[in-house]
MDTraj code that builds the backbone (N, CA, C; nanometers):
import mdtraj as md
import numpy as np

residues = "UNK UNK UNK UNK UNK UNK UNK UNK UNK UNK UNK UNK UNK UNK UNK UNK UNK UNK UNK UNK UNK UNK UNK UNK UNK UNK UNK UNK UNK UNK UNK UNK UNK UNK UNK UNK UNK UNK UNK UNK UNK UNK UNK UNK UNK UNK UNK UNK UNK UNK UNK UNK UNK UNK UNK UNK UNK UNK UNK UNK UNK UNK UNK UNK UNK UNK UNK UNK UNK UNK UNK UNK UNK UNK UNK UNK UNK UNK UNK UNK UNK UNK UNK UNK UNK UNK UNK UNK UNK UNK UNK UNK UNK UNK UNK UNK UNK UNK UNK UNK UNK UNK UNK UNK UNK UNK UNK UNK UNK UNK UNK UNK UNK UNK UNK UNK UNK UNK UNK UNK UNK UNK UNK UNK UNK UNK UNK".split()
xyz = np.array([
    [2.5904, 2.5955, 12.0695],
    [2.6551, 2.6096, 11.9410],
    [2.5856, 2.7257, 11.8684],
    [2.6604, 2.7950, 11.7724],
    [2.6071, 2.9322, 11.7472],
    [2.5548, 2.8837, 11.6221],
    [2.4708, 2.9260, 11.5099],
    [2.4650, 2.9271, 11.3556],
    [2.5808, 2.9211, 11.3162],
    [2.6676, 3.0049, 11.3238],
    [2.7760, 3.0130, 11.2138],
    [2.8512, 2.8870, 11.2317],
    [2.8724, 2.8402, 11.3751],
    [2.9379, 2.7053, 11.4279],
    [2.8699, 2.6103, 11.3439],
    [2.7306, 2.6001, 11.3494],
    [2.7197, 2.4511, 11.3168],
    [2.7038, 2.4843, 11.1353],
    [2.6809, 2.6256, 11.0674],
    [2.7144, 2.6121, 10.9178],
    [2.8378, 2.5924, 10.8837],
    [2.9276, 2.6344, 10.9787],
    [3.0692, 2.5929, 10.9601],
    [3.1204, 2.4034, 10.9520],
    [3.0199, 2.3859, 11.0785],
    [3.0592, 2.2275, 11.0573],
    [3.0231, 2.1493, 10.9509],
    [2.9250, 2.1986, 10.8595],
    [2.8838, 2.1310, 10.7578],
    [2.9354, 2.1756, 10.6222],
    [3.0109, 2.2749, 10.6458],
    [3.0997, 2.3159, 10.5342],
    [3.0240, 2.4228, 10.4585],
    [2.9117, 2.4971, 10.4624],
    [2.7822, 2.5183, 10.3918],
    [2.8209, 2.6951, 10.3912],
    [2.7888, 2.7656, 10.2469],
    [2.7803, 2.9133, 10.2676],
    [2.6350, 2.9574, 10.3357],
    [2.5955, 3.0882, 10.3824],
    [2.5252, 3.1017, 10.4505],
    [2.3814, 3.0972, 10.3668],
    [2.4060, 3.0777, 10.2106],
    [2.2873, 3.0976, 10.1226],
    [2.2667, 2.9505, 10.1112],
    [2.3731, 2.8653, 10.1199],
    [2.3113, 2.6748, 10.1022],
    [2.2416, 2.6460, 10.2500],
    [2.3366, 2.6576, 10.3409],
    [2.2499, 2.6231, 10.4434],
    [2.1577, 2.6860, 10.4848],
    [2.1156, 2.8140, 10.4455],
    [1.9881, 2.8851, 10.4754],
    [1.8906, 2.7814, 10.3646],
    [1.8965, 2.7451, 10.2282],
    [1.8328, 2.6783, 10.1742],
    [1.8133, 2.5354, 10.1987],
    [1.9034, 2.4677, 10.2708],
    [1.8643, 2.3234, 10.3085],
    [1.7951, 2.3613, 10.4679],
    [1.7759, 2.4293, 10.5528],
    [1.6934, 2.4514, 10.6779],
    [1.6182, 2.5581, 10.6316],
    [1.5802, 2.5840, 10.5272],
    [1.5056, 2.6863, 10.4990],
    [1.4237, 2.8127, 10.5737],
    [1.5696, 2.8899, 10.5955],
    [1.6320, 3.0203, 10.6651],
    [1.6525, 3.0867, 10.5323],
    [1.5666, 3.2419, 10.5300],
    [1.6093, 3.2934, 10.5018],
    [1.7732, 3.3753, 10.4944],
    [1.8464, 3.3830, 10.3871],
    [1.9931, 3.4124, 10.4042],
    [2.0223, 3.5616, 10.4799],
    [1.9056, 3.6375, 10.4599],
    [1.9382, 3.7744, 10.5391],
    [1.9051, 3.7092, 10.7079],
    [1.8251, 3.6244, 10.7014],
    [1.7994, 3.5793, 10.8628],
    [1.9499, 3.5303, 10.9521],
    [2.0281, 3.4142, 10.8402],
    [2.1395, 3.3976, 10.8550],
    [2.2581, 3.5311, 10.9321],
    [2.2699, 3.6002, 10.7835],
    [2.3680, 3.7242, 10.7938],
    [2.3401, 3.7806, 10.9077],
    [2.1657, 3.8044, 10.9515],
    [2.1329, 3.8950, 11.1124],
    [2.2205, 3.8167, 11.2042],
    [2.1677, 3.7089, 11.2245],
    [2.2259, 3.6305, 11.3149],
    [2.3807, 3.6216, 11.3485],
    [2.4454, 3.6121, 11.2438],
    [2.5890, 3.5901, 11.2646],
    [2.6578, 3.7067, 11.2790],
    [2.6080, 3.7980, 11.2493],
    [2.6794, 3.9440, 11.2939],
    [2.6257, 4.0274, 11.4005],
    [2.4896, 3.8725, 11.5051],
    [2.4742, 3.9729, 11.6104],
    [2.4027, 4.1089, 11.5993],
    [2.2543, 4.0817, 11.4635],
    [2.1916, 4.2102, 11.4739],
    [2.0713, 4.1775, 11.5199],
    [2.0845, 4.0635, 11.4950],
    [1.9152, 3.9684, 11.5789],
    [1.9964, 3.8423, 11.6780],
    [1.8803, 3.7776, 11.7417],
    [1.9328, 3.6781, 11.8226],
    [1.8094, 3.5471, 11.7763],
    [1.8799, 3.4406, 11.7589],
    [1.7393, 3.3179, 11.6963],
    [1.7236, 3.2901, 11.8228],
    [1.5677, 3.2869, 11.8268],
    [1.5070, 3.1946, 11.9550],
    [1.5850, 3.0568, 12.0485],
    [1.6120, 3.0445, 12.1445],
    [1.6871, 2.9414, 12.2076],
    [1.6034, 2.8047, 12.1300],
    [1.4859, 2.7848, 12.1366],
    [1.4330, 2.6746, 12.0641],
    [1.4704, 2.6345, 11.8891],
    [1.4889, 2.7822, 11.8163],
    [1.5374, 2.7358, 11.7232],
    [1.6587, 2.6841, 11.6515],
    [1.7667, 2.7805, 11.8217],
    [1.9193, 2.7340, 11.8052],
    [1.8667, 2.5380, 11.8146],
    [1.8003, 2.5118, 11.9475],
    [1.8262, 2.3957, 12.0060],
    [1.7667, 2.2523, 11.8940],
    [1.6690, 2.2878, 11.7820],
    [1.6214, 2.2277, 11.6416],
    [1.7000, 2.2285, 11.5492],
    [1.7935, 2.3553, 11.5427],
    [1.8679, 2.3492, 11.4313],
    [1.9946, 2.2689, 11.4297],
    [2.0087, 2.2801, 11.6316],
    [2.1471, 2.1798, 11.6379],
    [2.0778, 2.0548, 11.6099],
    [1.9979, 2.0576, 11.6567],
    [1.9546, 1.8697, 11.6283],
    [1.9820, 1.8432, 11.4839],
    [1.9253, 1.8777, 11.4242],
    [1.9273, 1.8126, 11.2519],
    [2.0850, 1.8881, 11.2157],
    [2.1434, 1.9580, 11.2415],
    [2.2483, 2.0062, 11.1585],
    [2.3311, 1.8630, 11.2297],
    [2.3894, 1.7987, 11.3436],
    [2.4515, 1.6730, 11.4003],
    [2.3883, 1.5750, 11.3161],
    [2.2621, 1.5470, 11.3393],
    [2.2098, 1.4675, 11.2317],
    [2.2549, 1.4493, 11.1178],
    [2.2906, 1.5538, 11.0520],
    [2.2931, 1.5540, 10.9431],
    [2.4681, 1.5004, 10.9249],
    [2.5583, 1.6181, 10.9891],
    [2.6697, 1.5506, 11.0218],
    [2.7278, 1.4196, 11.0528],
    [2.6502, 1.3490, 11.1362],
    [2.6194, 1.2194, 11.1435],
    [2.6392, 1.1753, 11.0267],
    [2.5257, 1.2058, 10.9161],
    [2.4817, 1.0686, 10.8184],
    [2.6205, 1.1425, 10.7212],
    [2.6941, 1.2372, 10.7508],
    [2.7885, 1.2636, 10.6554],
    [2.8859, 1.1976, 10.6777],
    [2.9107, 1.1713, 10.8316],
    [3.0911, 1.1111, 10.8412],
    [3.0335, 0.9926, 10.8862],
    [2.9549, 0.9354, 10.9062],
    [2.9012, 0.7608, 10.9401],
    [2.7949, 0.7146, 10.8358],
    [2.8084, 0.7793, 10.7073],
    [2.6988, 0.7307, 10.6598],
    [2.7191, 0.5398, 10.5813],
    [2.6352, 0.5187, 10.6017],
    [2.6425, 0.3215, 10.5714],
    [2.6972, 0.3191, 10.4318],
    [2.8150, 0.2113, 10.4102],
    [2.8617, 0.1378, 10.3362],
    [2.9306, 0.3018, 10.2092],
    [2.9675, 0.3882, 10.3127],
    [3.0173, 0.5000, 10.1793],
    [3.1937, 0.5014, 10.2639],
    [3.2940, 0.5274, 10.1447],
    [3.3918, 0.4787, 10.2147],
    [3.4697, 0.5879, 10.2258],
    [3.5279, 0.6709, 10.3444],
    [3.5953, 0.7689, 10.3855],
    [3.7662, 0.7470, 10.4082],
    [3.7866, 0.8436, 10.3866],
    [3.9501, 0.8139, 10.4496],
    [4.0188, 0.8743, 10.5299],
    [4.1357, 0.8484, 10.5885],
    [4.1914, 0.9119, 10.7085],
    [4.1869, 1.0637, 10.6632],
    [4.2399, 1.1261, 10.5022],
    [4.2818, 1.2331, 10.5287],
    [4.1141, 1.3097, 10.4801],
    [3.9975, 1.2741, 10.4504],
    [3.8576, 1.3248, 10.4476],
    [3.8315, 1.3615, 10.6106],
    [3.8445, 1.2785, 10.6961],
    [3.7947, 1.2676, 10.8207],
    [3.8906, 1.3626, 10.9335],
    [4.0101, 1.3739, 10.8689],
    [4.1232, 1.4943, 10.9046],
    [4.0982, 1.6090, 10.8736],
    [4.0552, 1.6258, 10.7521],
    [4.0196, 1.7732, 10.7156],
    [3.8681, 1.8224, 10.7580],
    [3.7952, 1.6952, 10.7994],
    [3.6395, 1.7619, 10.8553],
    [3.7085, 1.8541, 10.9672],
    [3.8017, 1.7968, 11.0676],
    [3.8314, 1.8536, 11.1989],
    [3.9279, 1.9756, 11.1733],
    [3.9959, 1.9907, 10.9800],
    [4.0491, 2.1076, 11.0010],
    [4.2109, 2.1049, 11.1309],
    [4.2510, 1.9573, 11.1238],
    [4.4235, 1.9455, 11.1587],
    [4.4635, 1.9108, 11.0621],
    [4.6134, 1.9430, 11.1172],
    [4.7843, 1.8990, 11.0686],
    [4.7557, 1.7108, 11.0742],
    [4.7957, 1.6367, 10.9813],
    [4.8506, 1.5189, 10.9508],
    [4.9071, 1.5182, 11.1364],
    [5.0218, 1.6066, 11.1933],
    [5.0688, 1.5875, 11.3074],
    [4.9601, 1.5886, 11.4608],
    [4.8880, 1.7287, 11.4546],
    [4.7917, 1.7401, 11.5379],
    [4.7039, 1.6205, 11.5066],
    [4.6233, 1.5589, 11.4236],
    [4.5237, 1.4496, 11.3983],
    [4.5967, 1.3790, 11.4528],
    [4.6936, 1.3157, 11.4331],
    [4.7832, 1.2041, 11.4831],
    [4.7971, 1.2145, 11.6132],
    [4.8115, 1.3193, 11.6769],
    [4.8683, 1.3278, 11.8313],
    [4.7168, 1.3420, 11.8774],
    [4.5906, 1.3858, 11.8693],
    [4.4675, 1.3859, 11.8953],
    [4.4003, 1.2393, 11.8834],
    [4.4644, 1.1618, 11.8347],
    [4.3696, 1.0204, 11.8414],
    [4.5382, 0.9093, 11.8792],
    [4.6416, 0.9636, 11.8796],
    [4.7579, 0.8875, 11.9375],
    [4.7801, 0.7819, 11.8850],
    [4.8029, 0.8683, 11.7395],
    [4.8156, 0.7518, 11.6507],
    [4.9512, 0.8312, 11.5593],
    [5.0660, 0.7809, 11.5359],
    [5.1768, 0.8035, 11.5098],
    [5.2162, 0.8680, 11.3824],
    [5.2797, 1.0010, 11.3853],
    [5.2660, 1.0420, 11.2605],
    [5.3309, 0.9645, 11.0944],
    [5.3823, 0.8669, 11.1493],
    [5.4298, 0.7792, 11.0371],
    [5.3191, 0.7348, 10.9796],
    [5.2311, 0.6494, 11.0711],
    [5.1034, 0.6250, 11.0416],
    [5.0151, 0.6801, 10.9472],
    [4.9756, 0.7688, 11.0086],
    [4.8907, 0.8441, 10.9300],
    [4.9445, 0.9156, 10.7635],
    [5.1041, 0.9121, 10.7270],
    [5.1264, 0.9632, 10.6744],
    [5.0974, 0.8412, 10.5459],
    [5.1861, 0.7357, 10.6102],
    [5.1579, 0.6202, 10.5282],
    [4.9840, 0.5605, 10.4632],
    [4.8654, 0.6132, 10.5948],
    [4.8269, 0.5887, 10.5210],
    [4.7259, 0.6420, 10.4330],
    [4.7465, 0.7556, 10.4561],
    [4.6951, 0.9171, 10.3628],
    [4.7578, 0.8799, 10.2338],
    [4.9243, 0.8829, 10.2202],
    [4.9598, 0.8279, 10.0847],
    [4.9391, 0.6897, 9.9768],
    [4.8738, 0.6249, 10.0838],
    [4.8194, 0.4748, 9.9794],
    [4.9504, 0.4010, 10.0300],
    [5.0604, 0.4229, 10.0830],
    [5.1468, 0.3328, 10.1093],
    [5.0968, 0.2158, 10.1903],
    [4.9877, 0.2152, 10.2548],
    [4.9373, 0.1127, 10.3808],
    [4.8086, 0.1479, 10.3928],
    [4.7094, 0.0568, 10.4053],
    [4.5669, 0.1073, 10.4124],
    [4.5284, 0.0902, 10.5531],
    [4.4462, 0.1937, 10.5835],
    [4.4180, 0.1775, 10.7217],
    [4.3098, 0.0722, 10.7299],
    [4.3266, 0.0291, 10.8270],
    [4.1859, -0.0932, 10.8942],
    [4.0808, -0.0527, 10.8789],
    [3.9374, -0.0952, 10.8351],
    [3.8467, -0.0602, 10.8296],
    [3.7990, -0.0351, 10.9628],
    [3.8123, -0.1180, 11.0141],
    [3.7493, -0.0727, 11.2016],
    [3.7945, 0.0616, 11.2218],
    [3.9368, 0.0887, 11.1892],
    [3.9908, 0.1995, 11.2620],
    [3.8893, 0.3310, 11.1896],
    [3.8594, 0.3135, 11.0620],
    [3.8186, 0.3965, 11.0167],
    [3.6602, 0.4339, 11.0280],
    [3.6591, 0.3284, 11.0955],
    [3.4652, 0.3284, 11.1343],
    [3.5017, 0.4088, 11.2676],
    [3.5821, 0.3774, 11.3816],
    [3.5656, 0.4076, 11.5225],
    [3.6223, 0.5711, 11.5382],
    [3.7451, 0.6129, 11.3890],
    [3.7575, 0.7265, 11.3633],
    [3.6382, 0.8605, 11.3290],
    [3.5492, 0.7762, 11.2574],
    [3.4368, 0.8439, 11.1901],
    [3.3762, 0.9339, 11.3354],
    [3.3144, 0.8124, 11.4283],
    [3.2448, 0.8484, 11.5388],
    [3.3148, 0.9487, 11.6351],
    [3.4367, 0.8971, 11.6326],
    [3.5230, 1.0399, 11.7201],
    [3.5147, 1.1625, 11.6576],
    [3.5383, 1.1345, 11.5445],
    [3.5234, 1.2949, 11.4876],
    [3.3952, 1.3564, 11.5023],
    [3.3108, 1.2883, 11.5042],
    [3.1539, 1.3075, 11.4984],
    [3.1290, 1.3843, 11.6592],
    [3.2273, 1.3148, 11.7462],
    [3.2279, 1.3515, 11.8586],
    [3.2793, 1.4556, 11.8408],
    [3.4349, 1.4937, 11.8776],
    [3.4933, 1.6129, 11.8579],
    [3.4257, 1.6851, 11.7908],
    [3.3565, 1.7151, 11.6885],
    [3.3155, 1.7884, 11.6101],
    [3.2204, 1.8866, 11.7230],
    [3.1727, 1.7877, 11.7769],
    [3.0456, 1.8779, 11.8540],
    [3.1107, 1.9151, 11.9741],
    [3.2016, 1.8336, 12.0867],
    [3.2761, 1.9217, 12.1563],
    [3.3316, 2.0300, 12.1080],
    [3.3924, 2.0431, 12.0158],
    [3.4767, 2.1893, 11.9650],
    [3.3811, 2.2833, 11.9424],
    [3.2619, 2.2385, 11.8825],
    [3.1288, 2.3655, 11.8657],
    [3.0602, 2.3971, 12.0330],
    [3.0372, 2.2609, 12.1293],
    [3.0411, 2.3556, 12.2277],
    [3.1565, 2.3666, 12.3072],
    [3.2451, 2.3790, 12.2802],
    [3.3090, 2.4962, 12.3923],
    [3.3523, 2.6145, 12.3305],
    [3.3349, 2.6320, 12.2144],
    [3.3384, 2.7512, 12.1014],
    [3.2194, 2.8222, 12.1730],
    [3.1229, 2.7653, 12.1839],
    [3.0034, 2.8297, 12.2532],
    [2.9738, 2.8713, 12.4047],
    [3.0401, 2.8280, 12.4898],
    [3.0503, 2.8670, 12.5984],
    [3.1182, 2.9798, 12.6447],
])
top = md.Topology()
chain = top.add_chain()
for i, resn in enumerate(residues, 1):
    res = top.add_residue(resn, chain, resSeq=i)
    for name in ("N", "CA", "C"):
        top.add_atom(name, md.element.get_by_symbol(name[0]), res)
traj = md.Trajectory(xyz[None], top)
C-alpha cells in the first residue's frame, strides 16, 4: 500500500495525517509525487497503525454506523455496494432512507467487510 493509499483510506489531507503519524508534510508531498521513496520498514509501520486505526474507525465498540457511512468509506453507488455484498438494491435503498432499519448483526458483519475490502483495494492498487 502506498502513503497516499492508506491517507486516502482514512480520509486525511496530507498536513493531518502527516500530524497524527508525525511526518513531516513536505516528507508526505516527496513521497507521493515520487521524489523520495519511504523506507520499506516505514511503509510496513505505517500500514500497521493506519488499519489499526481504520479498524477502531469502522468497528469501533458500541458507536453506531450506518449502511450509507460504511458505503461511502468504500466510495460506491447505493447499486455497486449492493451488488458487492449481494444485497438487493431495494434494500439498501430502504434502508439508507429510514424506511426499514437494517439488523444490527448485518451492520456489525458489514463493518468488518469493509474493513476487509478496504485493504484489498489498497493492495492491489499497490501491486
Amino acid at each position: 500500500m502506498t502513503v497516499k493509499e492508506m491517507r486516502n483510506l482514512l480520509g486525511l489531507s496530507q498536513q493531518k495525517f502527516g500530524d497524527k503519524y508525525h511526518i513531516p508534510k513536505r516528507t508526505i508531498q516527496d513521497w507521493e509525487h515520487n521524489l523520495m521513496t519511504p523506507p520499506i520498514y516505514v511503509i510496513e509501520l505505517l500500514e500497521r497503525f493506519v488499519l489499526k486505526d481504520v479498524n477502531e474507525e469502522i468497528c469501533p465498540p458500541n458507536v453506531n454506523m450506518t449502511v450509507k457511512d460504511l458505503r461511502n468509506l468504500l466510495g460506491l453507488s447505493q447499486q455497486k455496494f449492493g451488488d458487492k455484498y449481494h444485497i438487493p438494491l431495494r434494500t439498501v435503498q430502504s434502508w439508507e432512507s429510514g424506511e426499514r432499519s437494517c439488523p444490527v448483526y448485518v451492520i456489525e458483519l458489514l463493518k468488518r467487510a469493509v474493513l476487509i475490502d478496504s485493504k484489498q483495494k489498497c493492495d492491489v492498487k499497490a501491486k
